[in-house]
Structure formats: C-alpha cells, structure tokens
N, C-alpha and C positions, 0 to 999 in steps of 0.2 A: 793306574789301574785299567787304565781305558784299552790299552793295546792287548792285557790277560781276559778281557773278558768281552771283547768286539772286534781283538785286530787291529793293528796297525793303521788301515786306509780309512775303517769307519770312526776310530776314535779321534784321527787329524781331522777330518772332513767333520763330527763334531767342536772340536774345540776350533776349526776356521770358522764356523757359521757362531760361536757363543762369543768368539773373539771379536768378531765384525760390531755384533750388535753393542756388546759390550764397551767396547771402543768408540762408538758411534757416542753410545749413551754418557761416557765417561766426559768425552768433549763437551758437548751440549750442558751436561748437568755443570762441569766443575766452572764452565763459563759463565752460566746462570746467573750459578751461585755468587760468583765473583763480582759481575755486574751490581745485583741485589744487594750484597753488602755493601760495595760502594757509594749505592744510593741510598741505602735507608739512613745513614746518618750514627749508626750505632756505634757508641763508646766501647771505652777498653772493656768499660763493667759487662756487657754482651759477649765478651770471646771467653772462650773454652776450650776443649781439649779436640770438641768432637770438630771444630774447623780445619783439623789436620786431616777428615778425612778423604776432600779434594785430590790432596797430595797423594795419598795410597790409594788412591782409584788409577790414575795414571800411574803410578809404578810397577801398578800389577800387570796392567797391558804386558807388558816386555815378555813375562812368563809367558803369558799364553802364543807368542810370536817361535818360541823354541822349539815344541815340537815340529810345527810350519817346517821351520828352516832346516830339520835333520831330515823330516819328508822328502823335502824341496830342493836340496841343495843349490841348484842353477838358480833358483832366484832368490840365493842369500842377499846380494849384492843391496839390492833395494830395502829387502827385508829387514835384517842389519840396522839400517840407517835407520829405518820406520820405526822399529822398535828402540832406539837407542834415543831417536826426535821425544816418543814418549817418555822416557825413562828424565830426557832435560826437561820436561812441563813437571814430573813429580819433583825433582829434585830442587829446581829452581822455587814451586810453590811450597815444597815443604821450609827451606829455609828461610823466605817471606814470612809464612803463618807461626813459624817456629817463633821468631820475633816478636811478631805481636805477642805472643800467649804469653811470654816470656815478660813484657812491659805488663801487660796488663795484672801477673801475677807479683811481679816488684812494683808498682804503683796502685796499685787498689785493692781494697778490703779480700781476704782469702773467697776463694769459688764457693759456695754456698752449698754444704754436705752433700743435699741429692745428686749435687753434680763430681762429685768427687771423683765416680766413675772415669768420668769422661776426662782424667789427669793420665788416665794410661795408655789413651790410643796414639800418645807421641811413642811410642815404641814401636807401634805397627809401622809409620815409614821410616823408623833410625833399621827396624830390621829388615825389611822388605828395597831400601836404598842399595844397600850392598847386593842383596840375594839376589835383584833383579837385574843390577848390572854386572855381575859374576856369571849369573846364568848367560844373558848374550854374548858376552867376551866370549863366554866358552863356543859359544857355537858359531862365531864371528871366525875365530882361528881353526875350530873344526873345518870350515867349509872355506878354507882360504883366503877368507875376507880380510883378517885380520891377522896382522903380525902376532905372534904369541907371546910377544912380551909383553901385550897387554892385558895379560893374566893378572900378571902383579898389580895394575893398579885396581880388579876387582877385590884382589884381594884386604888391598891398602884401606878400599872406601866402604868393603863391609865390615873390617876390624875397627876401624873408626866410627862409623854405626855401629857395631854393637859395643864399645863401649859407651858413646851416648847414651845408648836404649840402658844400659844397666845403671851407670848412675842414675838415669832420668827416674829408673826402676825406685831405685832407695829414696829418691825424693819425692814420688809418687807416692813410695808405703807412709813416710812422715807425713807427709799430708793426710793420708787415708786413715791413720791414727787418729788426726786431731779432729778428722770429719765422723767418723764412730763416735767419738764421744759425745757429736752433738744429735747422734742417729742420722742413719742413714738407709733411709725405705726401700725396698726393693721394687723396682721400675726394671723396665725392658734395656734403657742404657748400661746395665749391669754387663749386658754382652763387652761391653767397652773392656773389661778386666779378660776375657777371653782370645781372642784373636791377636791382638798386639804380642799378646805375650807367645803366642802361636806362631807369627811374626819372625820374632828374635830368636826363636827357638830354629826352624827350616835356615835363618841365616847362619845362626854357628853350627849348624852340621854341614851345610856346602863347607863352609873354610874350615873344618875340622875335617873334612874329603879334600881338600883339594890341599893343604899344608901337609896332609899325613899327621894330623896328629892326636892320638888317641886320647889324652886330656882333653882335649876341645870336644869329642865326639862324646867321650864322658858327660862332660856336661851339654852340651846337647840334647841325650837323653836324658837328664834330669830334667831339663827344662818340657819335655815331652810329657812326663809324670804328672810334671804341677801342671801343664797346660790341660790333661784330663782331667785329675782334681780339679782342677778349677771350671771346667766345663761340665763336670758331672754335678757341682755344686749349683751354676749358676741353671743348670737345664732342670732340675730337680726343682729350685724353687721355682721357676716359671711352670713347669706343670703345676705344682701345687697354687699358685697363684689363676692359673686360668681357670682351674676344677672348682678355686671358689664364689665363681663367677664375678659381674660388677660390683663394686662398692655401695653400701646401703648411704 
C-alpha cells in the first residue's frame, strides 16, 4: 500500500527505518529470551505454542529487506545475504523449538485449555518459512544475485511448510475440541488463532503465483475468508471485553 499512497522513495525510506529498529529489536529480544530460558530451569510442563514466536520474529526480517533490494538494486549483494543470515536464525530456531513442543506434548499431561490458543502459532513460522525465503530468492535472481534455479528450492521449502502448517492445522483443531469442552476463557492469547493462519494463508498465494496455479490461488483465498472471520471474531470479543472493563 505504501508506494499507492506515499510513493515509492517515502514508503522504502519508511519500511528501512521500521526494519532497522525492528531488526535490532528482534536480535536482542529472541536472544534474551533464549538466554532466560536457559537459566530458569523450566520443564517440558513450561513450553507452549507461544515459544515459536522467537522464530517468526526473525523470519519476518527477510520481507521487510524486499522492497530495500528492488529500491537498491547495487546493493543487493550484501543485502541478499543479510536477509537470507536472518531467514537461517528463524529457520534453525524454529526447528529447535518445534522439537521441544513436540516432546513436551508426547511426554506430559495435554496444554492446559486457556492455553490452547497458543497450539496455533506453529503455523505462523511453517507459513511465513517458505514466504520469507521465496520472497528473497526472488529478488536475489531479480537483481543478479542469484542464479534462478534457486526458485525451485523456495518453492520446495514453502510447499513443505504449508503442508506442515495444515496438518499441524487438524491437529491443533483436535486439540482445540478437547480444550472447549473443558472451557476455554477469552484472554488477549486468543490473537494466537489469528495471524498464524494469516501466515499460511500470504504463503500459498506466493506459490499459487509463482507455480501458476489457479487451485492453489483458490484456496488461498479461502484461507483469506476464514483469516477475516476469524479476525472479525476474535477483534469483536476483545472490544466487548475492554467495554466491560476490569473484573469484579
């Protein structure tokens, strides 16, 4: 939207100064956090859904590096790399964290309802893996950086994320079944059922653009549908939750 409604030069020179910060902030925080856990000692019974969100903080860098590069051209070179460096900190943490959650959900008592939410934000980096490194390939071969056969493998690593991210999808809903029935309160983690699926959704429309292929682009937009339902749902109960102010 940035370039229909400020231009080209002001919306790059935007998204470089949200990128920097962003990026600055991404480092510091996902390291923190890593550290922290480290040391406090905390069991499998501690992990959840919401520790994959390290991983999609650094996955996302990579997008905001795209426009830069189409700006920029002459200093793809560096650029490229810079963003591709990030794209290995999510993808390496994502499938670290993936693991844990993974044991801790085979070896110990089901996630405790309220958090049930937080079983969906594995799909924000199975979708966001691909989308991020499909988007730089492309603009790596754009600008002569890269060979163009390395299309195919964004293609290979976002079809492979989103098939993760779907099954993960149906094994999320079973769960989310068995956490309804024991009640499940609405809290601000509710956002978790939102953007993941946001996520998977911007993934299979790149590879539904970039394969040609109208089935995938179909569904795509479907996934756009439920990603508003589901966003008009969850924004709805949170106004109505703020309007009734604290709990007595």
């Amino acid at each position: 939207m940035g370039p229909t409604l400020i231009g080209d030069t002001a919306a790059v020179a935007v998204d470089a100064v949200l990128l920097t910060i962003g990026a600055v902030i991404t480092l510091v925080l996902s390291a923190w956090w890593a550290t922290s856990i480290g040391r406090s000692g905390v069991g499998l019974e501690g992990v959840n859904g919401g520790w994959l969100i390290p991983p999609v903080m650094n996955l996302i860098v990579p997008l905001g590096f795209v426009p830069i590069i189409e700006m920029y051209p002459g200093q793809a070179p560096w650029l490229v790399v810079l963003a591709l460096a990030f794209w290995g900190i999510g993808a390496l943490l994502f499938l670290a964290l993936l693991s844990v959650l993974v044991a801790r959900l085979a070896f110990r008592a089901p996630i405790a309802a309220p958090m049930a939410p937080s079983l969906w934000i594995p799909l924000a980096p199975a979708g966001v893996l691909g989308l991020s490194l499909l988007r730089v390939l492309q603009v790596g071969v754009d600008t002569g950086v890269l060979p163009e056969q390395v299309i195919a493998l964004g293609i290979v690593v976002s079809a492979a994320g989103l098939g993760f991210g779907l099954w993960w999808a149906m094994f999320a809903m079973i769960d989310l079944l068995r956490a309804r029935r024991e009640g499940i309160p609405f809290h601000p983690g509710w956002w978790g059922f939102v953007f993941p699926i946001a996520a998977m959704t911007l993934s299979m429309a790149a590879v539904g653009q970039v394969v040609s292929s109208p089935a995938v682009v179909v569904v795509s937009a479907s996934g756009a549908v439920i990603t508003i339902g589901v966003w008009l749902l969850v924004a709805t109960r949170t106004i109505r939750l703020l309007r009734s102010g604290p709990a007595k």
